[in-house]
C-alpha positions, 0 to 999 in steps of 0.5 A, a space after each residue: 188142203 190148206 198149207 202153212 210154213 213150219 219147220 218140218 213137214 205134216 200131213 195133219 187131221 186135226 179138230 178145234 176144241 172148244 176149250 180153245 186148243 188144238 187136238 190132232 187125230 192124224 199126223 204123219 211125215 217122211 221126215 226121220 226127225 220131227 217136230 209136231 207144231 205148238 201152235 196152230 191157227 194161233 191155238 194152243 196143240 194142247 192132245 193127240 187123239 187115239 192112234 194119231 201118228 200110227 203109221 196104217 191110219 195116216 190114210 183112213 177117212 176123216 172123222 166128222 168135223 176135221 180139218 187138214 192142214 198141210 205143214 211144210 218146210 220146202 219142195 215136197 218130194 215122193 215120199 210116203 207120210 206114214 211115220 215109217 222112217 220116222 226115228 226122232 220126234 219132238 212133241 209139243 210143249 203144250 201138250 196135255 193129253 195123249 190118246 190110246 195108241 198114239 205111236 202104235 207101230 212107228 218101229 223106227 222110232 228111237 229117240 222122243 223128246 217130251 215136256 212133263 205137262 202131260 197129264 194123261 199118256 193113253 193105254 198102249 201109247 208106246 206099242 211095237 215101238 221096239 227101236 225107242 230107248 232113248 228120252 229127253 224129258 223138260 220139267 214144265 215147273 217147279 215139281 217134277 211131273 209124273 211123265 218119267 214114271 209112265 215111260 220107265 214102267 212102260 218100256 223094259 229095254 235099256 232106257 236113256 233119259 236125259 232130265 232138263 230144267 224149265 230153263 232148258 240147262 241139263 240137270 241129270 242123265 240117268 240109265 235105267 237097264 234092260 230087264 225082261 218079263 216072261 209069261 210062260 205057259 204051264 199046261 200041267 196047272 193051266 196057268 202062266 209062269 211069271 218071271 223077271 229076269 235081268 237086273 233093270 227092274 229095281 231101276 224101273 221102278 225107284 218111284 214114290 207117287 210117280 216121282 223119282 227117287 234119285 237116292 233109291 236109285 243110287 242105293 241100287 248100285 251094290 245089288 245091281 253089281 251082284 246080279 247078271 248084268 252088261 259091264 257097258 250098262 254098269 260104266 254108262 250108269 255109274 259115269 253118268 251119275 258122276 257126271 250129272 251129280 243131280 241129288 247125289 251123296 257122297 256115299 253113292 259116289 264113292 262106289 261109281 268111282 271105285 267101279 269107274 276106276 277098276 274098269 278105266 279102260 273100257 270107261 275111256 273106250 266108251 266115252 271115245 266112242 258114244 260121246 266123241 271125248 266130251 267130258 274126258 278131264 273129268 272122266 281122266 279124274 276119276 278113273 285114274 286109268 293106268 299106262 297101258 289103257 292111256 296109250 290104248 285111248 290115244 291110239 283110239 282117238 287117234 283112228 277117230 281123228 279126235 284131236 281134241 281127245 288125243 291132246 288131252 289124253 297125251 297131256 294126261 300121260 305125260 303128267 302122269 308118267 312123265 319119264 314115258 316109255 321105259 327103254 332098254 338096250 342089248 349090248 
């Protein structure tokens, strides 16, 4: 097997196309975050095949005409390269085409970083990938690509995405809630029950020929708050609009405030806790949070040992309540 340094570590099938570009048929790693290669023996990585990371095929025969190539960043150890402790994996942003299966059973795989130049995600792409909630998705060009809605209407847990421009430069980070669809067997009738519950599908499906709609998006805001629904979904999404303001009106943002001002309190906590106080003098602007929930955030900045929070939270009240805490004295 011939071998190439890289910045990881792969075990790779793949076949030369006359097209000029790569296809790879097989690739596994023992890394839990890695990138598949762009280009190889100078050609473009442009498809994965059918089944190409899932983890039972990393040691199948080889398909007529494969070559192997090992990738490798250093010293190889014992373990196995099947995927299974793969957990973040960034795909080339060369790719066009990915086939049927392409991550069927990688279960610990939570985090996938994309380009929108593929065109064709193949059916069943995402199978038994029950730990992915999270995207990171680069617009390739000047129009928004159709990759987005593929995944939303492909996963219906909680979903995380984060949109870049070509420049790499963070240009929105949206929530799309969880929702569930349920097939439940009528044997009376010998036929299915359909049903969705949870308020996420609306979210899922704000689409307009594949393309995302932030202003429908927003405009979910009222019925999603008059559904069943998580309060840390709620405060994760309206912060998260008011944060990245991509194509928001003012409308729209007047109620992400309102809710951020009522629940301030655990607002702080949340952001203290999944993003270690970036963004807190915005979140301070907004939420406007009270005495008591100022004082709940220092003492949790403080157990985190966040000194930058601290500072900035201790600096918030004492400009807004600067007489501090009320004494009294018993004679």
């Amino acid at each position: 097997m011939e071998s190439v340094s890289g910045a990881g570590n792969w075990k790779l099938v793949l076949r030369r196309e006359e097209s000029g570009g790569i296809t790879i048929l097989r690739a596994g790693t023992p890394d839990a975050r890695a990138s598949l290669p762009e280009r190889l023996f100078g050609l473009p990585v442009t498809a994965l095949g059918d089944r190409a990371l899932a983890p039972e095929r990393q040691g199948a025969p080889l398909p007529a005409g494969a070559e192997t190539l090992l990738v490798t960043c250093g010293p190889l150890g014992e373990e196995a390269w099947d995927n299974r402790s793969l957990r973040d994996l960034t795909l080339p942003e060369t790719l066009e085409a990915v086939g049927d299966y392409a991550l069927l059973n990688c279960s610990a795989l939570k985090t996938l970083r994309i380009h929108d130049r593929a065109g064709r995600w193949g059916g069943g792409v995402l199978m038994n990938c029950r730990s992915l909630d999270t995207l990171h998705l680069t617009r390739t060009g000047p129009e928004q690509g159709e990759a987005l809605a593929w995944f939303a209407g492909e996963l219906s847990r909680e979903l995380d995405v984060t949109l870049y421009e070509p420049g790499g430069e963070e240009a929105a980070r949206l929530l799309f809630p969880e929702y569930t669809e349920l097939y439940e067997e009528n044997c009376p009738a010998h036929h299915f029950d359909y049903s969705i519950s949870g308020a996420g599908y609306p979210y899922h499906h704000c689409f307009r020929q594949k393309r995302l709609s932030l202003k429908e998006y927003d405009a979910l805001w009222k019925d999603f708050l008059g559904m069943e629904h998580e309060e840390r979904a709620a405060l994760r999404l309206a912060w998260r609009r008011l944060r990245w303001p991509a194509d928001l009106g003012e409308p729209a943002a007047a109620g992400y405030r309102a809710y951020l001002r009522q629940h301030a309190g655990e607002a702080l906590r949340l952001l203290l806790a999944e993003e270690g106080g970036a963004g807190l003098p915005l979140l301070l602007e907004l939420a406007e949070p009270d005495r008591e929930a100022l004082s709940a955030a220092c003492a949790l900045a403080r157990e985190r040992g966040d000194a930058a929070a601290l500072a900035a939270l201790l600096e918030e009240q004492h400009r807004r309540f600067p007489a501090g805490v009320e004494k009294s004295f018993a004679l």
